[in-house]
Biopython code that builds the backbone (N, CA, C, O; Angstrom):
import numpy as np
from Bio.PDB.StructureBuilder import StructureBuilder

atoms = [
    (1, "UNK", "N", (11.471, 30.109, -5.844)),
    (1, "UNK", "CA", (12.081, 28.936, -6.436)),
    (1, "UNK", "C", (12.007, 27.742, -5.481)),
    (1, "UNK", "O", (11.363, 26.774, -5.886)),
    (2, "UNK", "N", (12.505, 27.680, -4.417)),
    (2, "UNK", "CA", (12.428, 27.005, -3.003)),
    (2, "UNK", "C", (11.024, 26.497, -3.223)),
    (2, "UNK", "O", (10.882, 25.285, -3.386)),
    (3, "UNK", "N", (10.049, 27.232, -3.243)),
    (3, "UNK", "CA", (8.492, 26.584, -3.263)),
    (3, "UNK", "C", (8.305, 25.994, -4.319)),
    (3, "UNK", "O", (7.681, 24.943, -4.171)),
    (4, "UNK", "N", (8.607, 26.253, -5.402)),
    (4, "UNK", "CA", (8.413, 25.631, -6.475)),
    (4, "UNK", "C", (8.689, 24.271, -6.226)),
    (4, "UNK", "O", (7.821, 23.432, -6.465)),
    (5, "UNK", "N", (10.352, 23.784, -5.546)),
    (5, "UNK", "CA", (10.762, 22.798, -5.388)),
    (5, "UNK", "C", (10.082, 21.788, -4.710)),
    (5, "UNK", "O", (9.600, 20.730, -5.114)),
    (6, "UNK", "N", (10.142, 22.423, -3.347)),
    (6, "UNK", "CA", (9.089, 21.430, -2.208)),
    (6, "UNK", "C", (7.783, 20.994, -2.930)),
    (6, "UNK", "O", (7.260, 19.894, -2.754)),
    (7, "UNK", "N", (7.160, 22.253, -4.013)),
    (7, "UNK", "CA", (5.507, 21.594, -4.183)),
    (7, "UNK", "C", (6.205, 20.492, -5.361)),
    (7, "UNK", "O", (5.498, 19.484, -5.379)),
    (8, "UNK", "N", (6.959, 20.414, -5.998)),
    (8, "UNK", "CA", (7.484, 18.986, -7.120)),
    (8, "UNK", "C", (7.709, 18.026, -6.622)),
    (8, "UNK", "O", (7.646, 16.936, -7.191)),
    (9, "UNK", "N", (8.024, 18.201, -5.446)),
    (9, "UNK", "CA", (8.644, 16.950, -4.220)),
    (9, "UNK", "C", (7.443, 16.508, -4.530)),
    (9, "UNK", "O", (7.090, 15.755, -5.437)),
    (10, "UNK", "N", (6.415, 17.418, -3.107)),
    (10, "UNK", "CA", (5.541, 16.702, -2.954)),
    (10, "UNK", "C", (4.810, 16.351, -3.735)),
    (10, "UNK", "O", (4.455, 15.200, -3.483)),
    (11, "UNK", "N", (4.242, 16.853, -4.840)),
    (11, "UNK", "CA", (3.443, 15.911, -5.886)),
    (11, "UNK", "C", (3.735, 14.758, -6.332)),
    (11, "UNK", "O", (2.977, 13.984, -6.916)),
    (12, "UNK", "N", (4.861, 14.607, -6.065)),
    (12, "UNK", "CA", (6.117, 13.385, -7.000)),
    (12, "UNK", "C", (5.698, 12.349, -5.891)),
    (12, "UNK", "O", (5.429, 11.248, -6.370)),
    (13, "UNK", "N", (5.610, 12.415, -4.886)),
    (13, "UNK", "CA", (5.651, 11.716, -3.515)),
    (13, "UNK", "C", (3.747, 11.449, -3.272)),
    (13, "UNK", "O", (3.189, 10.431, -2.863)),
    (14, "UNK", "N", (3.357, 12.280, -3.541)),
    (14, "UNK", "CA", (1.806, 11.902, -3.684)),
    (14, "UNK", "C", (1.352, 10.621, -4.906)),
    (14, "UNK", "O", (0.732, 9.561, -4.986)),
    (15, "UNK", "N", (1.955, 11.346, -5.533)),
    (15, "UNK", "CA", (1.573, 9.915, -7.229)),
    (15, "UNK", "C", (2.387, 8.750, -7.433)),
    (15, "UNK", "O", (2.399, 7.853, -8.276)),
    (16, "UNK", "N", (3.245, 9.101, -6.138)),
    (16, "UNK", "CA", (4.122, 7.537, -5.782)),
    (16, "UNK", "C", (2.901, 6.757, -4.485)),
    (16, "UNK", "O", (2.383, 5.641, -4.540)),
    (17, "UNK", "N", (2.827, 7.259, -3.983)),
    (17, "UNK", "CA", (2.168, 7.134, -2.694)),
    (17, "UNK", "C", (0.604, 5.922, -3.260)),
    (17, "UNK", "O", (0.315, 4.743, -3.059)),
    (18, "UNK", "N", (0.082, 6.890, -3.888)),
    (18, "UNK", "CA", (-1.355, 6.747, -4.485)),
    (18, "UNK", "C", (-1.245, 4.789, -4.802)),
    (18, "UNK", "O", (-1.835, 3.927, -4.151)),
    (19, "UNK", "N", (-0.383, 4.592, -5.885)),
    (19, "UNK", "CA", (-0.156, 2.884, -5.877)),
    (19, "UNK", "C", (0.018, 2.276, -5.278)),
    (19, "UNK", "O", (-0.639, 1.236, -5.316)),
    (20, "UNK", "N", (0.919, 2.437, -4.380)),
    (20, "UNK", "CA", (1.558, 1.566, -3.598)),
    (20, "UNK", "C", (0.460, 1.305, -2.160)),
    (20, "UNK", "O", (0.650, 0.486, -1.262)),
    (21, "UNK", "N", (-0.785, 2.343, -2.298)),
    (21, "UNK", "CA", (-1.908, 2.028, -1.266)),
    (21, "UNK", "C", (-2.729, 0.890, -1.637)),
    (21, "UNK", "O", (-3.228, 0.088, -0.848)),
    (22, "UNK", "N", (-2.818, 0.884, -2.788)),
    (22, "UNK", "CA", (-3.193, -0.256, -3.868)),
    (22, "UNK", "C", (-2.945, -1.474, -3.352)),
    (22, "UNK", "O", (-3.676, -2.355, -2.899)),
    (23, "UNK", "N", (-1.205, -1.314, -3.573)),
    (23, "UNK", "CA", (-0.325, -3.140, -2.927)),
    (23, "UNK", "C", (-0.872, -3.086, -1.879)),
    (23, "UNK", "O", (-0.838, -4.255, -1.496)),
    (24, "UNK", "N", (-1.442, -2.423, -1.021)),
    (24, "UNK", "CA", (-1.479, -2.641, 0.550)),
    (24, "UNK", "C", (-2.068, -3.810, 0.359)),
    (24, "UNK", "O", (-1.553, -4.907, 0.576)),
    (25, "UNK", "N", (-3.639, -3.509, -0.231)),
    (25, "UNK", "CA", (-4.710, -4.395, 0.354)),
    (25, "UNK", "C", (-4.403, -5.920, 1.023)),
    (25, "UNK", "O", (-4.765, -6.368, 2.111)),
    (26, "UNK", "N", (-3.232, -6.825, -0.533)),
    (26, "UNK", "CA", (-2.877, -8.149, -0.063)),
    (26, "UNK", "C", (-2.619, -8.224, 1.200)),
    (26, "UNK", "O", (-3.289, -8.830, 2.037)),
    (27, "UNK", "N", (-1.418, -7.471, 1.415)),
    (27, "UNK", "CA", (-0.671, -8.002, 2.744)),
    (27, "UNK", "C", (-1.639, -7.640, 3.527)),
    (27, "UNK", "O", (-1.562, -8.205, 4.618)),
    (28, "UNK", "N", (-2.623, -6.849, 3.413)),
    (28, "UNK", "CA", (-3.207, -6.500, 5.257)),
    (28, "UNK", "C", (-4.144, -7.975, 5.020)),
    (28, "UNK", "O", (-4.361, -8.782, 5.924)),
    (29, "UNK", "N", (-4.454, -8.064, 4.117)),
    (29, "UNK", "CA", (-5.992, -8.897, 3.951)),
    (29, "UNK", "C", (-5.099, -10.280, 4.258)),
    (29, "UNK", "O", (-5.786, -11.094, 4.875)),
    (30, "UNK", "N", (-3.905, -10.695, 4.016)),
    (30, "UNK", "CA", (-3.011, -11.629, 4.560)),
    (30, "UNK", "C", (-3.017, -12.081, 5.837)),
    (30, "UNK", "O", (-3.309, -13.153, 6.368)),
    (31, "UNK", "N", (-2.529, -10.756, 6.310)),
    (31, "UNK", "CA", (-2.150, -10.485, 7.612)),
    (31, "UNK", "C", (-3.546, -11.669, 8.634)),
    (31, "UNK", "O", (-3.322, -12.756, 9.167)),
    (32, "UNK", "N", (-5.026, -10.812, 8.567)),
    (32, "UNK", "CA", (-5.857, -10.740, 8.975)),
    (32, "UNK", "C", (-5.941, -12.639, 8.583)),
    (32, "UNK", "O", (-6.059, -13.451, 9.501)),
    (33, "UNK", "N", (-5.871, -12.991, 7.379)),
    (33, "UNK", "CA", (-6.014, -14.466, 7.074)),
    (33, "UNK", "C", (-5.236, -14.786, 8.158)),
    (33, "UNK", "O", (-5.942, -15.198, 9.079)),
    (34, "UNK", "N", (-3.921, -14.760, 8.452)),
    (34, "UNK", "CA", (-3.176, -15.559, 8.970)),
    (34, "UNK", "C", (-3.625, -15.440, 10.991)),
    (34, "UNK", "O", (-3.300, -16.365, 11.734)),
    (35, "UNK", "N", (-4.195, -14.472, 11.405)),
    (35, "UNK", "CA", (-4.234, -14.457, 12.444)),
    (35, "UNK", "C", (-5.446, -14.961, 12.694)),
    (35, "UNK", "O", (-5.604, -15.369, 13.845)),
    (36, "UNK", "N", (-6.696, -15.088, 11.675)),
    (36, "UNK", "CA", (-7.667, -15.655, 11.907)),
    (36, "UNK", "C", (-7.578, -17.694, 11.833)),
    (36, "UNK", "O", (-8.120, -18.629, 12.423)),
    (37, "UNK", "N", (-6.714, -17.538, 10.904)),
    (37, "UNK", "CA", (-5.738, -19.106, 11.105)),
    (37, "UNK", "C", (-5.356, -19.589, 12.432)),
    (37, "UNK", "O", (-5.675, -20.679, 12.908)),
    (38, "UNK", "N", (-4.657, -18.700, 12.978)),
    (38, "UNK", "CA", (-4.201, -18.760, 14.094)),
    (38, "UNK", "C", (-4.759, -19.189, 16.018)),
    (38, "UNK", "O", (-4.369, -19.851, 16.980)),
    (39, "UNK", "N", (-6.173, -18.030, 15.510)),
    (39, "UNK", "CA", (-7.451, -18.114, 16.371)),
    (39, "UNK", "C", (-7.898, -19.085, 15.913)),
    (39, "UNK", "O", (-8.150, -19.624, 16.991)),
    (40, "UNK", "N", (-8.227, -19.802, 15.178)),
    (40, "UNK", "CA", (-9.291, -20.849, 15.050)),
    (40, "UNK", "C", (-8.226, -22.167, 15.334)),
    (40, "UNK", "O", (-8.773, -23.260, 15.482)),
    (41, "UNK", "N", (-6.803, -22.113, 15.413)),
    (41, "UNK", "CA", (-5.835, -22.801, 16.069)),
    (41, "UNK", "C", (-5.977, -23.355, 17.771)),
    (41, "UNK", "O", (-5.682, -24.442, 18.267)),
    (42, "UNK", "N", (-6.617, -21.975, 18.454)),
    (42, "UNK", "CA", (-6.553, -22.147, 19.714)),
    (42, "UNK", "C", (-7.782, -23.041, 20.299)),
    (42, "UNK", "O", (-8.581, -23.627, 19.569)),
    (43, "UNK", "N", (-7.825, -23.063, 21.972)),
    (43, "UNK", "CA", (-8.955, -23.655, 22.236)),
    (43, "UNK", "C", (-9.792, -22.389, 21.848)),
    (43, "UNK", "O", (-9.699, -21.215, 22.205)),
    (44, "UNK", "N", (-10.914, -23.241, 20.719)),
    (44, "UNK", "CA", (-12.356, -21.522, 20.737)),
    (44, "UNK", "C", (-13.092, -22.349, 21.416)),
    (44, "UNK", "O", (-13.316, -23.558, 21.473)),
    (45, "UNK", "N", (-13.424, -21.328, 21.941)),
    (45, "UNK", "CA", (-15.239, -21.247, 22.957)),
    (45, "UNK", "C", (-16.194, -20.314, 22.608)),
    (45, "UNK", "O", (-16.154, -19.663, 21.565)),
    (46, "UNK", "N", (-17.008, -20.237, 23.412)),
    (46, "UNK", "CA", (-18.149, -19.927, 23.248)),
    (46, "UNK", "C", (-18.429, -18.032, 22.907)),
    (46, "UNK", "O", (-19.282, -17.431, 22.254)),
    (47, "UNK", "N", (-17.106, -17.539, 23.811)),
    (47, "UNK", "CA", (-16.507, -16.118, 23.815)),
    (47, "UNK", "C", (-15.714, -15.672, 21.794)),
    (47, "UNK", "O", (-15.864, -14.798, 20.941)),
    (48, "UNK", "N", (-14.885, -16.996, 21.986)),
    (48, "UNK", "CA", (-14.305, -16.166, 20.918)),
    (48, "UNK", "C", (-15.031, -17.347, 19.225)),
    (48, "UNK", "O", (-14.661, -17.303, 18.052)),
    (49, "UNK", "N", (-15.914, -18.067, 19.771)),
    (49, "UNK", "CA", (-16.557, -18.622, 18.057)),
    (49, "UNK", "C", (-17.219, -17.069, 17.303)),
    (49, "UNK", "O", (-17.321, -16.868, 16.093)),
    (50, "UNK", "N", (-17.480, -16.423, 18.054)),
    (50, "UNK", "CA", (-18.622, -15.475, 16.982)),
    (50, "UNK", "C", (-17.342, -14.420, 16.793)),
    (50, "UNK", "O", (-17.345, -14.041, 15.622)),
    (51, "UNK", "N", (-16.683, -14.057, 17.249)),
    (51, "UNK", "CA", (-15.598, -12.930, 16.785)),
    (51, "UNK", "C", (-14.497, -13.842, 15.826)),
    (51, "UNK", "O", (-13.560, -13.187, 15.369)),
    (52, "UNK", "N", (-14.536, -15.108, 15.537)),
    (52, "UNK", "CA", (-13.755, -15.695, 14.458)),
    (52, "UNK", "C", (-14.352, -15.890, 13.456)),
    (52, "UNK", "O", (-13.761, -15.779, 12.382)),
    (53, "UNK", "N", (-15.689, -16.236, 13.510)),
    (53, "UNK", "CA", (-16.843, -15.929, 12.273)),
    (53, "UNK", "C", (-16.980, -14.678, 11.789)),
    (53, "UNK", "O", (-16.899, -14.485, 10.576)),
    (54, "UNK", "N", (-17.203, -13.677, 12.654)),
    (54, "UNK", "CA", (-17.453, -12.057, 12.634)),
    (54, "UNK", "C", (-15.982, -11.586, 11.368)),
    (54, "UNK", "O", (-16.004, -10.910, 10.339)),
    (55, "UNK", "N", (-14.864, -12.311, 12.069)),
    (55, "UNK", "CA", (-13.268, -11.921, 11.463)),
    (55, "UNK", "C", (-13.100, -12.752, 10.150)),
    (55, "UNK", "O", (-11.952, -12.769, 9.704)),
    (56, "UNK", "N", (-14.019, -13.422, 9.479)),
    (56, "UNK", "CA", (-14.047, -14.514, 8.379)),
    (56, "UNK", "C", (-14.885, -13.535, 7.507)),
    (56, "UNK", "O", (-14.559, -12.911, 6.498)),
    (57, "UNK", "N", (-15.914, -13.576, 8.104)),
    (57, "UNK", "CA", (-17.110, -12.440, 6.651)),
    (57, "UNK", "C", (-16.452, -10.838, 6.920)),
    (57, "UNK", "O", (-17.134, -9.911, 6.484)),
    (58, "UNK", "N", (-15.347, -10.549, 7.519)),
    (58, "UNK", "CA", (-14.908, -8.926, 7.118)),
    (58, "UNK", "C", (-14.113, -9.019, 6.171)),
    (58, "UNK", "O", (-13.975, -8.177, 5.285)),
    (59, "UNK", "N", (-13.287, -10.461, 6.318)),
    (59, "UNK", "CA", (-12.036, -10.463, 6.072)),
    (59, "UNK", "C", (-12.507, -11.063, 4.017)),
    (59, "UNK", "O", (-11.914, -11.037, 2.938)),
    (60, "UNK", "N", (-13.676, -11.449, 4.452)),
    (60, "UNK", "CA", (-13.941, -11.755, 2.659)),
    (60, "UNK", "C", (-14.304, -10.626, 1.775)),
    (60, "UNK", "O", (-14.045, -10.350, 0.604)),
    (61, "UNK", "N", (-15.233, -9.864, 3.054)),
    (61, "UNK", "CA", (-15.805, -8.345, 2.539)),
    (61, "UNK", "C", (-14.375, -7.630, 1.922)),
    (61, "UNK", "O", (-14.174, -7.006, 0.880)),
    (62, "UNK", "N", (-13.728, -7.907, 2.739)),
    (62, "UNK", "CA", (-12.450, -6.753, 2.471)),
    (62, "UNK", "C", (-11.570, -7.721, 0.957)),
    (62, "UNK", "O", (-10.845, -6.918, 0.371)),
    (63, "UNK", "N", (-11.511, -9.218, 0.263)),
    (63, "UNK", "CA", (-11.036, -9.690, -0.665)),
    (63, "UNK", "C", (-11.924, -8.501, -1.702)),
    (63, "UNK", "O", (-11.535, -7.558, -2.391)),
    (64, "UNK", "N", (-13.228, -9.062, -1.424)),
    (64, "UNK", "CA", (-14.651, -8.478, -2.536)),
    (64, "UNK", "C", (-13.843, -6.918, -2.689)),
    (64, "UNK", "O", (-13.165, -6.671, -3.686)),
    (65, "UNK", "N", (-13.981, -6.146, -1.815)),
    (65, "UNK", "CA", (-13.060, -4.914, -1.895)),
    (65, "UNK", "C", (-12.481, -4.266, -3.075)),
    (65, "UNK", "O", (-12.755, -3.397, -3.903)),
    (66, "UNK", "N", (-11.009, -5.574, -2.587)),
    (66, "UNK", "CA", (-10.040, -5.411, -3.478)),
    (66, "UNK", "C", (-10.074, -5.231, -4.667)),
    (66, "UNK", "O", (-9.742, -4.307, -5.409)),
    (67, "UNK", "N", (-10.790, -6.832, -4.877)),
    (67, "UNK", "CA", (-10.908, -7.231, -6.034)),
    (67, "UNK", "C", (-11.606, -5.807, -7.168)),
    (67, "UNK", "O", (-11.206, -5.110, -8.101)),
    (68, "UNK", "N", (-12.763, -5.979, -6.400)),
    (68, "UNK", "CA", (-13.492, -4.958, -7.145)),
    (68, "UNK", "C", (-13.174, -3.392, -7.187)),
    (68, "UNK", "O", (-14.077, -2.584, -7.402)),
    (69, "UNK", "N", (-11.933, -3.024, -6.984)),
    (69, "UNK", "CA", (-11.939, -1.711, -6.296)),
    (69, "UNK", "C", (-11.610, -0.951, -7.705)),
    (69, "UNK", "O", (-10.767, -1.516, -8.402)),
    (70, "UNK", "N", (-12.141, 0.196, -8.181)),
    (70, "UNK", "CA", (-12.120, 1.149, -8.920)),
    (70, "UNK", "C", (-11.503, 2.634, -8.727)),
    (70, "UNK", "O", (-11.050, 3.411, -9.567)),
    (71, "UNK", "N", (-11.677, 2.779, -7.020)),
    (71, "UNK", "CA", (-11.418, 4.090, -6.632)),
    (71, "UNK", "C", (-10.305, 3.896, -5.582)),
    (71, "UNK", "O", (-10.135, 2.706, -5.320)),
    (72, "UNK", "N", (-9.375, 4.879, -4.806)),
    (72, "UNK", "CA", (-9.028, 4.887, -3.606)),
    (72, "UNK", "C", (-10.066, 4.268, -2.299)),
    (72, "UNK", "O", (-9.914, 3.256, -1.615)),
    (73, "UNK", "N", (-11.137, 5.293, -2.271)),
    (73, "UNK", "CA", (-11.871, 4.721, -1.782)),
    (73, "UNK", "C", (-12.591, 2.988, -1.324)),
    (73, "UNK", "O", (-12.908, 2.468, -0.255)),
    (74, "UNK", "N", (-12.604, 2.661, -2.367)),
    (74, "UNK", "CA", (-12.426, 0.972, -2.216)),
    (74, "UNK", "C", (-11.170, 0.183, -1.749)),
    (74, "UNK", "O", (-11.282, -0.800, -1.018)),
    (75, "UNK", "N", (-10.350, 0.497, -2.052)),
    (75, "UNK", "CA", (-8.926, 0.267, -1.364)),
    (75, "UNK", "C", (-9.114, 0.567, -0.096)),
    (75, "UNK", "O", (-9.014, -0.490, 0.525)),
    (76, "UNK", "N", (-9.441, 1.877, 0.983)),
    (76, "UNK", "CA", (-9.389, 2.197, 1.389)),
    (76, "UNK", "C", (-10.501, 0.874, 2.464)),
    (76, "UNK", "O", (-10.069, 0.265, 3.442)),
    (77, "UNK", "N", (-11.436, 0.791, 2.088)),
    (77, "UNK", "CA", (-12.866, -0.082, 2.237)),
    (77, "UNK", "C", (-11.976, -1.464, 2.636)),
    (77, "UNK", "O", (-11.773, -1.769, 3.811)),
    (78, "UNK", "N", (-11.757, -1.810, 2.137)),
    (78, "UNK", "CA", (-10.748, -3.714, 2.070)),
    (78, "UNK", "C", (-9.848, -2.896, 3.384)),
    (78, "UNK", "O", (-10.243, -3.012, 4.544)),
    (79, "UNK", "N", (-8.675, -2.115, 3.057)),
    (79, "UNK", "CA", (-7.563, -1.870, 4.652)),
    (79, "UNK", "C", (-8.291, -2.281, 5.540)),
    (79, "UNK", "O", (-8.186, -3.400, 6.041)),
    (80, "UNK", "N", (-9.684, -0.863, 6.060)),
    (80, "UNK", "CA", (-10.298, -1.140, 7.155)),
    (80, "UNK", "C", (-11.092, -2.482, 7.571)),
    (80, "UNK", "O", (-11.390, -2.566, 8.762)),
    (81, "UNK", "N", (-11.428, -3.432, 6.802)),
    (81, "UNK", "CA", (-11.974, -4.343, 7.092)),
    (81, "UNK", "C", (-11.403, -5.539, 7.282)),
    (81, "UNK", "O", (-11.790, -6.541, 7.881)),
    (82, "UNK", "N", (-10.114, -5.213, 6.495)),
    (82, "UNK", "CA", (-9.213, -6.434, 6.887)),
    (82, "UNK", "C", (-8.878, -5.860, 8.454)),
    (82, "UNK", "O", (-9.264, -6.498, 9.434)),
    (83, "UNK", "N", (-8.210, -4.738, 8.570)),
    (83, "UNK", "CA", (-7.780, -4.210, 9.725)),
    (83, "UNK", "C", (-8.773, -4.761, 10.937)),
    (83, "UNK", "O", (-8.273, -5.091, 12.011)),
    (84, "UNK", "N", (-10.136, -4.839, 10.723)),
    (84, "UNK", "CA", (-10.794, -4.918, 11.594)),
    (84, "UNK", "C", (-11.225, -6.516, 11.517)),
    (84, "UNK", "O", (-11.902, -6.932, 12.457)),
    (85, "UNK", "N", (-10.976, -7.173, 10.761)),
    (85, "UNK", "CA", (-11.335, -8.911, 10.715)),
    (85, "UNK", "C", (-10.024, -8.614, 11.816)),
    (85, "UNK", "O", (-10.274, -8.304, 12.981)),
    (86, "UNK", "N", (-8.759, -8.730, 11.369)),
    (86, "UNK", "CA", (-7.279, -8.710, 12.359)),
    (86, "UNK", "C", (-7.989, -8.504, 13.912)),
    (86, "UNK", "O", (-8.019, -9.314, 14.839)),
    (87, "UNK", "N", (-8.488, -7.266, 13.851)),
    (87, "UNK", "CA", (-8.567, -7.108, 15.648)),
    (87, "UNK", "C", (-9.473, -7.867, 16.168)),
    (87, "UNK", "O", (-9.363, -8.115, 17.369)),
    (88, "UNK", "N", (-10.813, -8.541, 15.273)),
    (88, "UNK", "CA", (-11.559, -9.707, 15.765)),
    (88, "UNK", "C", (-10.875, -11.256, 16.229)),
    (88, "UNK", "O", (-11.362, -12.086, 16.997)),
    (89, "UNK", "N", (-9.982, -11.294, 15.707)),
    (89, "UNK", "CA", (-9.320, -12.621, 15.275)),
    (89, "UNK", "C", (-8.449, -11.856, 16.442)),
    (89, "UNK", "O", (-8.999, -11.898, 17.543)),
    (90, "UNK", "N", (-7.777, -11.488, 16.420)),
    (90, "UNK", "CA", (-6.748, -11.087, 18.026)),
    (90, "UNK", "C", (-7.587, -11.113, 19.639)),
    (90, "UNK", "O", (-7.412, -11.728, 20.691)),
    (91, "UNK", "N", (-8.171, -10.497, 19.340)),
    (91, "UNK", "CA", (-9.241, -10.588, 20.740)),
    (91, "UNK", "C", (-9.933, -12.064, 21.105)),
    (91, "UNK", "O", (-10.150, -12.627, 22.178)),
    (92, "UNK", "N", (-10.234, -12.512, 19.394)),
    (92, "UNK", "CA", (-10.693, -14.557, 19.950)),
    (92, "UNK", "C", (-8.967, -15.146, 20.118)),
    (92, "UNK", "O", (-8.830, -16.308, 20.499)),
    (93, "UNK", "N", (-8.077, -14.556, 19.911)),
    (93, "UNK", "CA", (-6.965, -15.206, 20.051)),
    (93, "UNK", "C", (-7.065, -14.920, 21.883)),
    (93, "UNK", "O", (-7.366, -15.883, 22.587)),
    (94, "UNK", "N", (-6.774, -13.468, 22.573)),
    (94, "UNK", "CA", (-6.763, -13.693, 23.978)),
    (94, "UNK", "C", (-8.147, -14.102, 24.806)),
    (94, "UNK", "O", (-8.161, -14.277, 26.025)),
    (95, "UNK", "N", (-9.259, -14.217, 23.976)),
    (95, "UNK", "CA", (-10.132, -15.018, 25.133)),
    (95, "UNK", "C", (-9.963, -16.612, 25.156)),
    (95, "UNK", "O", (-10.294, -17.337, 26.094)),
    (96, "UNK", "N", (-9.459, -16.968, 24.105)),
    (96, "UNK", "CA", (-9.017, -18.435, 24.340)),
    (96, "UNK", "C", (-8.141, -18.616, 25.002)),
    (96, "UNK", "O", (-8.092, -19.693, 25.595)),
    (97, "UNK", "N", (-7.054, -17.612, 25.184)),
    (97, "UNK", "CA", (-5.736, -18.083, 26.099)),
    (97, "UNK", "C", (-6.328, -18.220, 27.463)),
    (97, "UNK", "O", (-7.133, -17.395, 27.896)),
    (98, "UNK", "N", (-5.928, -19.269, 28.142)),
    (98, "UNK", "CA", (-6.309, -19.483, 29.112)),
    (98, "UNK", "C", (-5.397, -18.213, 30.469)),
    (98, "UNK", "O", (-5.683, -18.278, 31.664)),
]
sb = StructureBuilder()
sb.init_structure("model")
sb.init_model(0)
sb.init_chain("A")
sb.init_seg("    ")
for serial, (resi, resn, name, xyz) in enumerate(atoms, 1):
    if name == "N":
        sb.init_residue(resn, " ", resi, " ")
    sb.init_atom(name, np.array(xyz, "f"), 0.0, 1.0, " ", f" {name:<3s}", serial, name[0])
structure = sb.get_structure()
């Protein structure tokens, strides 16, 4: 009976889960906008112009994503690329800091 329970949990908690990976995409793909805002705020040079460009075409790849996404998988596609425009755009954020 006990097992029965835990596996209802967890299914219940899986098919909650599954949507709400969905909502992610905005906020990360946000996120990544706003810090690439941020970097192109600072002094850029010569170090951090191509990792704020680099963090502009992931960060659109990852809208295209969204937009288009059919599967988990595509969801999944937009996180990582926003995730990774974010860490481009952070790294031109500390080579500009003086």
């Amino acid at each position: 009976m006990r097992v029965l329970v835990v596996m209802a949990t967890l299914a219940a908690a899986l098919a909650l889960a599954a949507p709400a990976w969905a909502f992610n995409c905005p906020v990360v793909i946000k996120q990544a906008d706003d810090l690439i805002k941020k970097a192109e705020g600072t002094k850029v040079n010569a170090e951090s112009k191509p990792l704020i460009d680099e963090a502009k075409k992931l960060v659109a790849e990852a809208k295209a994503h969204h937009e288009g996404a059919k599967t988990k998988k595509d969801h999944g596609d937009a996180v990582r690329k926003a995730k990774t425009a974010a860490a481009y755009a952070e790294e031109a954020i500390v080579l500009a800091t003086p």
